[in-house]
C-alpha positions as CSV (number, residue, x, y, z in Angstrom):
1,X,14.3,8.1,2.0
2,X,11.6,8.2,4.4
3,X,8.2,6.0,5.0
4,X,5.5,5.8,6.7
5,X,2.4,3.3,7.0
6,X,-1.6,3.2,7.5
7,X,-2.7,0.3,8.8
8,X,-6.2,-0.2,10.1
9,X,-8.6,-1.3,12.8
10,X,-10.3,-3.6,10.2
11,X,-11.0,-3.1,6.6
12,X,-12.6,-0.5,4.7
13,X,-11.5,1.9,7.4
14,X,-10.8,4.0,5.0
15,X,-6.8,3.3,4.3
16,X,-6.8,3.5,0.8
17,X,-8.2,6.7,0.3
18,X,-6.2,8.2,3.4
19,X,-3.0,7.0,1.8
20,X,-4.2,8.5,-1.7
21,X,-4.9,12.0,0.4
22,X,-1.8,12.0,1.9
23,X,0.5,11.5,-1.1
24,X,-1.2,14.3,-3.1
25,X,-0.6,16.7,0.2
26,X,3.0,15.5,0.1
27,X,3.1,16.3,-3.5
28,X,1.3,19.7,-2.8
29,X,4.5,20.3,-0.1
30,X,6.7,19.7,-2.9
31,X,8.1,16.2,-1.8
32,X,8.4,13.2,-4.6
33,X,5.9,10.2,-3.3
34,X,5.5,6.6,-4.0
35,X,2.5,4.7,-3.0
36,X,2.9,1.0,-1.9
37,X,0.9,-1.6,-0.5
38,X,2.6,-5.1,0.0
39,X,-0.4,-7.2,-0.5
40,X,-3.7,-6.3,-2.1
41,X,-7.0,-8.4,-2.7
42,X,-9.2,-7.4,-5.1
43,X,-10.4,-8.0,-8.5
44,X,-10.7,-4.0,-9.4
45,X,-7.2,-3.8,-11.2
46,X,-5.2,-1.7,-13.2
47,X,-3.0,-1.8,-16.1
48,X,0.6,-0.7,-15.6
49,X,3.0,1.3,-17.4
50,X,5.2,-1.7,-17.1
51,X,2.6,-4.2,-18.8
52,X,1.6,-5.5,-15.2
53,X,-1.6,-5.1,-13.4
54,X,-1.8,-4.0,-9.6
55,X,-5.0,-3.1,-7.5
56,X,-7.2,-0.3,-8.5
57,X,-6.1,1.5,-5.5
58,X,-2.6,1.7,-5.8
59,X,-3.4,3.3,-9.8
60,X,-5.4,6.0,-7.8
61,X,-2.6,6.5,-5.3
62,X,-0.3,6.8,-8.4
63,X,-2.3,9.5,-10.3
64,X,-2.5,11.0,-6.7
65,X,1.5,11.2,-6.3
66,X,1.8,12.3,-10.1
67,X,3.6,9.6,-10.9
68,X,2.8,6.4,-13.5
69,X,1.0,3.5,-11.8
70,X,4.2,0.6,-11.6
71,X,3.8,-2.9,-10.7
72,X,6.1,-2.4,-7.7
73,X,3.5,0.0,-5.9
74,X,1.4,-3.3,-5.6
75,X,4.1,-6.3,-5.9
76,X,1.4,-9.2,-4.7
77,X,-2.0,-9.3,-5.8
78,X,-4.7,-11.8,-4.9
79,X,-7.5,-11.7,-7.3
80,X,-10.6,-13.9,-5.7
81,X,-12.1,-16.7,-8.1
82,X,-14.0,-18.7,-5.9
83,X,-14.8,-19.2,-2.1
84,X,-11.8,-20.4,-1.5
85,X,-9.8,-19.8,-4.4
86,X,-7.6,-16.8,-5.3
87,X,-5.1,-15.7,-8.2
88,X,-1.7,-15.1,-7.2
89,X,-0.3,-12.1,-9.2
90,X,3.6,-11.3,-8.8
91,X,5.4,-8.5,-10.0
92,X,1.9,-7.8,-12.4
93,X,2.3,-11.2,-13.5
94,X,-0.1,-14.6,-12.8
95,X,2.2,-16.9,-10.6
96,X,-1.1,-19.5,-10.1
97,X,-3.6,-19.7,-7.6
98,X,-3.7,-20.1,-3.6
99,X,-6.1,-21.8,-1.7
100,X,-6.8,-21.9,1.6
101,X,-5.1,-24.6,2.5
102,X,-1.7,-23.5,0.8
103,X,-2.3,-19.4,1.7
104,X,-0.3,-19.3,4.7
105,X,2.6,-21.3,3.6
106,X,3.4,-19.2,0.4
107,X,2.6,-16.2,1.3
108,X,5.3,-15.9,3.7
109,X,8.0,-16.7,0.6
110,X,6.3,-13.8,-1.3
111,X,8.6,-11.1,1.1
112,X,11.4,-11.7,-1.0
113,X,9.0,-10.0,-3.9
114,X,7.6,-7.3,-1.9
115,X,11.0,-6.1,-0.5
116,X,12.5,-6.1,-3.7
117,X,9.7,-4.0,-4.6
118,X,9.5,-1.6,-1.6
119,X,13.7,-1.1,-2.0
120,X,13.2,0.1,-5.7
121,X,10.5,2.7,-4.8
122,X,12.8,3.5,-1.6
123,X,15.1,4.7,-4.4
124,X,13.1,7.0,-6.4
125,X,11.2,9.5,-3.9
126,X,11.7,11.0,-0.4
127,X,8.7,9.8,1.1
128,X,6.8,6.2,0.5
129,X,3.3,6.0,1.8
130,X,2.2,2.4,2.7
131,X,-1.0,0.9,2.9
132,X,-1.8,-2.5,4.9
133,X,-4.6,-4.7,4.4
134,X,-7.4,-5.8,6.6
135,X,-6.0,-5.3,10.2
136,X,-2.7,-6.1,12.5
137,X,-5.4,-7.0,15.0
138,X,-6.0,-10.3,13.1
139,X,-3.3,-12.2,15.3
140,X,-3.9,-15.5,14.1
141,X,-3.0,-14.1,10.2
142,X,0.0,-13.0,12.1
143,X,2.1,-16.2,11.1
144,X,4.0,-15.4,7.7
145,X,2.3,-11.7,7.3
146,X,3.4,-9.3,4.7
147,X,0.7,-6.8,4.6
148,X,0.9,-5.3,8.2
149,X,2.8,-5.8,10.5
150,X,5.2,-8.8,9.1
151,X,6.3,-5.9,6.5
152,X,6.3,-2.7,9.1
153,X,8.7,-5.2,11.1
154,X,10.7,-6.1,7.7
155,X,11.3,-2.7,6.4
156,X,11.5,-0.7,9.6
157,X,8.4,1.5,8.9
158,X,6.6,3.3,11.4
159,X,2.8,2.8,11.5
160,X,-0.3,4.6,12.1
161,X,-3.2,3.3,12.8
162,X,-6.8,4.1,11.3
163,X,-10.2,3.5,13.2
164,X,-13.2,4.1,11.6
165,X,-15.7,6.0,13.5
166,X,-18.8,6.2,11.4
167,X,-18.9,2.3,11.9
168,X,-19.0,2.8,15.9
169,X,-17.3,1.4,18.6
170,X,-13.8,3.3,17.6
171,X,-12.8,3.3,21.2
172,X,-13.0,-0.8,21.6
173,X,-11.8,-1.1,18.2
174,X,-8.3,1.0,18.6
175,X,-7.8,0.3,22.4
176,X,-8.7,-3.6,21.2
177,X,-6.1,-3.6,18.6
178,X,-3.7,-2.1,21.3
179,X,-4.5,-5.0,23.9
180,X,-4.3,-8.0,21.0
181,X,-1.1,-7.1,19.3
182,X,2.0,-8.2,20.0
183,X,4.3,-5.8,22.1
184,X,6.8,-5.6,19.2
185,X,4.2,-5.2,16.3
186,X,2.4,-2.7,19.3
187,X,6.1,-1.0,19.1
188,X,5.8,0.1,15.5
189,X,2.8,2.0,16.3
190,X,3.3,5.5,16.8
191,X,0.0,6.8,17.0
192,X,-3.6,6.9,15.2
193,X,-6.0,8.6,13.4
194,X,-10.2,8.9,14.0
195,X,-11.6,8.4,10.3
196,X,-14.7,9.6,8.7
197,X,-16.2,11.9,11.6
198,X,-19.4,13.4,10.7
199,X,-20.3,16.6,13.0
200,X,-18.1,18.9,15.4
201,X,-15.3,16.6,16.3
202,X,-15.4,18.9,19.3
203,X,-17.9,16.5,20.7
204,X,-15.1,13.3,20.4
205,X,-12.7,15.3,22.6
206,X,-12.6,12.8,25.4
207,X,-13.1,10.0,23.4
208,X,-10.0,10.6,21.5
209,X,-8.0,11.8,25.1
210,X,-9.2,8.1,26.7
211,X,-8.0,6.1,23.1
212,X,-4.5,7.9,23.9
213,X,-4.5,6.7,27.9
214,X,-6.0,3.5,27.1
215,X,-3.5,2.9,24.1
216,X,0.1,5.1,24.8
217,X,-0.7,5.9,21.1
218,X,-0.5,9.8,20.5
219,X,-3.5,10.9,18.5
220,X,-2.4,12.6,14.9
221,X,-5.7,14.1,14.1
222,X,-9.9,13.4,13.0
223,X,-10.3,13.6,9.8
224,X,-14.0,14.2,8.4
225,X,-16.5,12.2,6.3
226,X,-14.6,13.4,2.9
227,X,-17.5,14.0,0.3
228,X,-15.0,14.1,-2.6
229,X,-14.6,10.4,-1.8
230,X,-17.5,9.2,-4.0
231,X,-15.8,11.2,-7.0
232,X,-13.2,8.9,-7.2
233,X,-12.8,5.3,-8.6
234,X,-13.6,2.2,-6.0
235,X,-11.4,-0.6,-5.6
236,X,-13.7,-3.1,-3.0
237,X,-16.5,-4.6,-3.6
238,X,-18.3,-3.7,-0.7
239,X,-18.8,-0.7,-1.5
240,X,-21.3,-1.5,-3.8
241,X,-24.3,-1.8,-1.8
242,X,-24.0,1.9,-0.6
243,X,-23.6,2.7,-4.8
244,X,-27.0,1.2,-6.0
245,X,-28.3,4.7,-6.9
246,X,-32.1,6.1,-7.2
247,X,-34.3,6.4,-10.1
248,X,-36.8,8.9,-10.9
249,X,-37.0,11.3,-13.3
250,X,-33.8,10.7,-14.3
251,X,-30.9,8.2,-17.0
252,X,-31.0,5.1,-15.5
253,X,-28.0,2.4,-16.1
254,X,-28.6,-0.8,-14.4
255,X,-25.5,-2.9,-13.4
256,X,-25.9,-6.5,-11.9
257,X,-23.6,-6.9,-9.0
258,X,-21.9,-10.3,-9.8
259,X,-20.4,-12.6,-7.2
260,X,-16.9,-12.4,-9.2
261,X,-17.7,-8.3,-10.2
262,X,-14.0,-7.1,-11.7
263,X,-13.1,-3.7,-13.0
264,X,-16.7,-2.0,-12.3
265,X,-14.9,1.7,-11.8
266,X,-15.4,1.5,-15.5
267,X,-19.1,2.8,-14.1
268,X,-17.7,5.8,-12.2
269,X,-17.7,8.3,-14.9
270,X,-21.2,7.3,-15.6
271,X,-22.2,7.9,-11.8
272,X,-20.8,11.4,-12.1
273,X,-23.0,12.4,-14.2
274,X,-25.6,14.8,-13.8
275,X,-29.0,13.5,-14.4
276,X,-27.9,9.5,-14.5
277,X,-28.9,6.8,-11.9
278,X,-26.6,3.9,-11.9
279,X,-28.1,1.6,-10.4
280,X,-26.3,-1.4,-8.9
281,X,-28.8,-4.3,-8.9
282,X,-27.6,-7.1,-5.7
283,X,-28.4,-10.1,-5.3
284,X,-32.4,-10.9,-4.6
285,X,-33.6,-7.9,-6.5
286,X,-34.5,-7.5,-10.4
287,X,-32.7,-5.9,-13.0
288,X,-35.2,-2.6,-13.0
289,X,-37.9,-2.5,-15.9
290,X,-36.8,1.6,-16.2
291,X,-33.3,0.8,-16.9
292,X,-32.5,2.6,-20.6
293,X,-29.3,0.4,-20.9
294,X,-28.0,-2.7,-19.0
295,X,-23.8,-3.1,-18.3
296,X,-22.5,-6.1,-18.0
297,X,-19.3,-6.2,-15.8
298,X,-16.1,-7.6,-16.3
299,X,-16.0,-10.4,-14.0
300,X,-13.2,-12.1,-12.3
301,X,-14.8,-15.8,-13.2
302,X,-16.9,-15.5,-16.4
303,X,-18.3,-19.5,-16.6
304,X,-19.6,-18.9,-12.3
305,X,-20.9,-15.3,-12.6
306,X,-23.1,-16.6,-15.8
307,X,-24.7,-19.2,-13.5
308,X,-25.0,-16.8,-11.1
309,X,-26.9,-14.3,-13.7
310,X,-29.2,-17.5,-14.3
311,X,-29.6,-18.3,-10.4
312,X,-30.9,-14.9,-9.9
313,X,-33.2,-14.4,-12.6
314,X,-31.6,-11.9,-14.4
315,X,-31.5,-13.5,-17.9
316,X,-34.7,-13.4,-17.7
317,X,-34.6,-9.4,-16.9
318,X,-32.0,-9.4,-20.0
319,X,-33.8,-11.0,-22.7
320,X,-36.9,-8.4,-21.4
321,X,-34.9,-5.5,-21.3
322,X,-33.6,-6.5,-25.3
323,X,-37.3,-7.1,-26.3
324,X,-38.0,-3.7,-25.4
325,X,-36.0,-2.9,-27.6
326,X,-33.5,-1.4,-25.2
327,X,-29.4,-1.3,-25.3
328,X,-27.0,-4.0,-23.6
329,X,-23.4,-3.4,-23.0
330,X,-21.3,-6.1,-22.2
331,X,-17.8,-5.4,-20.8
332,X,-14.9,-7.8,-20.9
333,X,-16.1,-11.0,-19.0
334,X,-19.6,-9.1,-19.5
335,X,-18.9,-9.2,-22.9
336,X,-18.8,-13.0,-23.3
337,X,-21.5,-13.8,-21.2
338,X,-23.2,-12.3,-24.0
339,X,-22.3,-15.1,-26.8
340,X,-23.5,-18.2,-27.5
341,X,-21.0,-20.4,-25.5
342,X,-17.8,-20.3,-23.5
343,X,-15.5,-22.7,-23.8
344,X,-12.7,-23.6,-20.8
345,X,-10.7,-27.1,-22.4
346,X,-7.5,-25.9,-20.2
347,X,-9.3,-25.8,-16.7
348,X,-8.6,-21.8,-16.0
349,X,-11.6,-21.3,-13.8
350,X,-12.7,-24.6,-12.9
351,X,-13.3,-28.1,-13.8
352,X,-12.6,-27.9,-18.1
353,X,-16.0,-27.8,-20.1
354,X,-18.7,-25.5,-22.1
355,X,-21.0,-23.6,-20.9
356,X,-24.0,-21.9,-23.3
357,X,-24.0,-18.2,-23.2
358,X,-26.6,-15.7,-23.3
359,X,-27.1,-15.4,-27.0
360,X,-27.8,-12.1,-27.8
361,X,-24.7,-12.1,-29.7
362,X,-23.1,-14.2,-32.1
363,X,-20.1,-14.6,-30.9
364,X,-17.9,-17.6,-29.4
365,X,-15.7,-17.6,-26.6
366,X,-12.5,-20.0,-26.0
367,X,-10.7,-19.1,-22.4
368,X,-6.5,-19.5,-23.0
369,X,-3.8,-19.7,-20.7
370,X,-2.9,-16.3,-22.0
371,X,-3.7,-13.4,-20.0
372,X,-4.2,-10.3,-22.3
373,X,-2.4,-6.8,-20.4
374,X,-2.3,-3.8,-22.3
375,X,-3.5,-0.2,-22.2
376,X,-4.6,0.9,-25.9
377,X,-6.5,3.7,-27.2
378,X,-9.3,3.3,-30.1
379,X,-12.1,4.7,-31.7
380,X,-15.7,4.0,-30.7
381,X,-18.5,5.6,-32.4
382,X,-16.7,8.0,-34.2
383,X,-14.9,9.0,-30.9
384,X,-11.4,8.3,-29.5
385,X,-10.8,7.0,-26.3
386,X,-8.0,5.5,-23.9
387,X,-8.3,2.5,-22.0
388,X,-6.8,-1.2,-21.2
389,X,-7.5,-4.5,-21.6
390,X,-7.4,-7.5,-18.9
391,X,-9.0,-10.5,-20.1
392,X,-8.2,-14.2,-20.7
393,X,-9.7,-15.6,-23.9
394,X,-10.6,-15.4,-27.4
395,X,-13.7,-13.9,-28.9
396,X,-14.8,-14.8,-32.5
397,X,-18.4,-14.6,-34.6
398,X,-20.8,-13.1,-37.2
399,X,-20.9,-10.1,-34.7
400,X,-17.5,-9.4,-34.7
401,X,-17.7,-8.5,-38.2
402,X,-19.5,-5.5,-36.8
403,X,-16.9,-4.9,-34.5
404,X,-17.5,-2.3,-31.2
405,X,-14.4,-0.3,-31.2
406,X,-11.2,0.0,-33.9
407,X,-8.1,-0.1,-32.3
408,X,-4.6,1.2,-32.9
409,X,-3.3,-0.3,-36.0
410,X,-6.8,-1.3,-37.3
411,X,-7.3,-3.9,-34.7
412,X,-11.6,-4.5,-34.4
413,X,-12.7,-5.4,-30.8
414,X,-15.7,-6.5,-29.4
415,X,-18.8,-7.0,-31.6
416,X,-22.3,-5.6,-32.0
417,X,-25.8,-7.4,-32.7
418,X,-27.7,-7.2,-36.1
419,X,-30.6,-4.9,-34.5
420,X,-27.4,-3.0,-33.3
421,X,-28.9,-3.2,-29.6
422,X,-26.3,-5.5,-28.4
423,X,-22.7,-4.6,-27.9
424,X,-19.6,-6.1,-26.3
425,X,-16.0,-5.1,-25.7
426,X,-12.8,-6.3,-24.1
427,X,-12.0,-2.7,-23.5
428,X,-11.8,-1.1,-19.7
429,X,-12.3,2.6,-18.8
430,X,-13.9,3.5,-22.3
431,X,-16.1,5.9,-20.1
432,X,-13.5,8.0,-18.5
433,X,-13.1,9.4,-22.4
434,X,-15.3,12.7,-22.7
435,X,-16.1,12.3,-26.5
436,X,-16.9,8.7,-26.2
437,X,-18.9,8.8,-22.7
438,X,-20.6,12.2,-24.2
439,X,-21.4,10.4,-27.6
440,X,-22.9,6.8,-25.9
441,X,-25.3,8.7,-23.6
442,X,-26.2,10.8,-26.2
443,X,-27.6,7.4,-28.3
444,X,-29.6,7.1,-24.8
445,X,-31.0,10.5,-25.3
446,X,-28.9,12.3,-22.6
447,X,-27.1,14.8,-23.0
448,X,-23.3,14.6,-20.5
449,X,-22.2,17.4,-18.5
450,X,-19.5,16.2,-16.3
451,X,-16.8,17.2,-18.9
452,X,-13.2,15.4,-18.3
453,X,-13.4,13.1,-15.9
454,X,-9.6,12.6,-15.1
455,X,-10.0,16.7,-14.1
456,X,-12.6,15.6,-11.9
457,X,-10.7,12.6,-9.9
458,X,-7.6,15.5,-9.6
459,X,-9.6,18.1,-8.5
460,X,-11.7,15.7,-6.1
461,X,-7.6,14.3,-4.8
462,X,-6.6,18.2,-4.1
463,X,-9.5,19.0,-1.9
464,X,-9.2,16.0,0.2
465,X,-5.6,16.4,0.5
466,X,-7.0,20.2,1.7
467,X,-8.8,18.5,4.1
468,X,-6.0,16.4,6.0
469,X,-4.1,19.6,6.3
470,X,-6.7,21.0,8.0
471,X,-7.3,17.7,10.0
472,X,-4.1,16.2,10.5
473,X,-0.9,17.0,12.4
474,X,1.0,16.3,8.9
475,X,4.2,17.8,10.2
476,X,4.5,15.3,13.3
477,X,3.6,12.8,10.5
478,X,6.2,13.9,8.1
479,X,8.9,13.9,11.3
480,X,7.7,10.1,12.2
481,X,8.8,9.3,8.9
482,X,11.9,10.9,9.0
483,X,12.8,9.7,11.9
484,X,12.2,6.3,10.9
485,X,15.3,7.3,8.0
486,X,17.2,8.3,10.9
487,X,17.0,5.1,12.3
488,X,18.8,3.7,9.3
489,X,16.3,1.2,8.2
């Protein structure tokens, strides 16, 4: 079996996508790819094939490798609640929470878990792709690591390492990672590769000649702004500021971006479509008076991102928006913002209390211990879809007796208002269905044309694993990795 890893110069370098490219190319080649990443943070998750949830990413790289997403392609996952407060998830399971005072400390116990992990995958491919997280230049994270380095060292995997160029500074920011690092972490280095590249990458020539005298690093390639990029679903957060859309003449969907934001690919299919503006509202700025429907997100702590709706006005926007007699979608956490209260007696996100809720539905909400997993499929106006839920809590009301969606075994989920204007759901992903995406913008007056939207993301994964072939020196990456198995790590 062989291996080999990304890491990067910082984050959002790129990595995840890179790694999703290169398993699809692999696959094109005819070899049988896992995806893994030791430790993820995010709140963009996925449902397993297991009944686990790992990061968003590592669900992408899955589809990319044609394989099911499994929890042991993402074996620790820290979902952010507060500040200074994250989830621990093990194994697609909540262990507790880590704070900063304890992070360091436990973390470096948790390389039992992602070994165990790595050693199953080892077992079922010829090649596993690994992603790191944030940067092996972050030395004084270097303590008790298992996302970079502390893994690459632990598992014997060679590493390459991304810079982004479109960010500037490439030069400093490889060459730096070169000077900072440890000569052993430094050793597991074999070489790097120049990220997002917009013109003739002619004109980089003795940039990337200077990175490899500077560095001892041999250069594997310079890979180009990939366009197909934004047909894919996002895992970070901050990419959302480059996503807020532009209206005109056009659909507009506005989406608040919450402090906590979870799950908000379930937009994507929506932003592929021709003729709609989704519109991703920040902080500081008003939900837009054109907006023909308002999405609330899922949200990673319901009872904070509520205040945080009040703090920034956009109640306000809400109760205008419904007055005009215009739609409101509430997903998951979204969802129960929406109600009349939400109730939290065990303490999951905070200090135990209730909270008063929206009210434009009449609905309740009691937060449990119990963490709800599951991928289901259902039928929402008169149209069957796929998805999965993620949510902590219990939903019940008058509004639920019109419910949103019937699932399998005539389960009702979510609710609707009276005026039928008002709508929530537990369900993620309803809008990666054709019939049911097709059939809700058609109540807006739109008419979709993006057709299947799983096609889209597979078609948009082949043509940027086109790209690194053209790009990349994948044979002398393919050999690294082999080599590596040689070894006899």
């Amino acid at each position: 079996m062989a291996a080999i890893m990304l890491q990067g110069t910082g984050s959002d370098v790129g990595k995840s996508l890179l790694v999703a490219g290169l398993c699809r190319a692999l696959v094109r080649r005819g070899h049988g790819v896992r995806p893994f990443k030791p430790q993820n943070m995010s709140n963009n998750a996925a449902v397993t094939v297991d009944g686990g949830e790992i990061g968003r990413a590592q669900a992408l790289q899955a589809i990319a490798a044609g394989v099911e997403p499994h929890t042991d392609m993402n074996p620790v996952l820290l979902k952010p609640q507060a500040d200074r407060t994250s989830q621990l998830v093990v194994h697609g399971r909540v262990r507790g929470n880590l704070g900063s005072g304890n992070f360091r400390s436990a973390r470096g116990g948790l390389l039992d878990a992602v070994m165990t992990s790595y050693h199953r995958l080892r077992s079922q491919c010829d090649i596993v792709v690994v992603e790191g997280a944030g940067s092996p230049a972050e030395v004084n994270l270097r303590a008790g690591d298992i996302a970079n380095m502390g893994f690459a060292r632990a598992a014997n995997v060679p590493v390459i390492l991304v810079g982004d160029i479109d960010r500037g500074g490439v030069i400093a920011a490889i060459a730096g990672t070169r000077a900072v690092t440890d000569p052993a972490d430094a050793a597991m280095i074999r070489g790097f590769l120049i990220n997002k590249f917009r013109g003739d990458p002619a004109l980089f020539e003795d940039g990337y000649r200077h990175i490899e005298r500077l560095t001892g690093w041999k250069g594997f390639g310079v890979i180009p702004w990939l366009d197909q990029a934004s047909r894919l679903p996002s895992e970070d957060a901050v990419i959302l500021e480059r996503r807020r859309g532009g209206m005109g003449e056009r659909l507009v969907i506005a989406c608040p971006i919450l402090p906590r934001i979870a799950n908000f690919d379930d937009l994507d299919p929506l932003k592929l479509e021709p003729g709609v503006d989704v519109v991703m509202v920040p902080p500081g700025q008003p939900i837009p008076a054109e907006a023909a429907l308002i999405i609330l997100p899922g949200s990673k702590a319901t009872i904070a991102d509520l205040q945080a709706v009040r703090d920034q006005g956009w109640d306000i926007d809400i109760r205008a928006h419904h007055r005009r007699g215009r739609p409101i979608l509430g997903i998951c956490g979204g969802y129960q913002m929406l109600g009349r209260s939400i109730s939290d007696p065990d303490g999951i996100e905070g200090a135990p209390g209730c909270v008063n809720g929206l009210g434009l539905l009449d609905v309740e909400t009691r937060l449990t211990p119990i963490k709800t997993l599951e991928r289901t499929t259902g039928t929402a106006l008169g149209q069957a879809f796929s998805g999965y839920e993620m949510h902590v809590g219990m939903t019940e009301g008058t509004d639920c007796a019109r419910p949103f969606a019937m699932m399998e075994r005539d389960r009702p989920d979510g609710g609707s208002s009276q005026d039928g204007l008002v709508m929530g759901t537990y369900v993620h992903g309803l809008f990666a269905s054709t019939a049911l995406r097709a059939a809700f913008l058609a109540r807006l007056g739109h008419r979709s044309a993006l057709g299947d939207y799983q096609a889209s993301v597979n078609e948009a994964l082949d043509q940027i694993a086109i790209q690194l072939e053209e790009h990349v020196d994948m044979e002398a990456l393919i050999r690294i990795a082999i080599t590596r198995k040689a070894a006899g790590a």
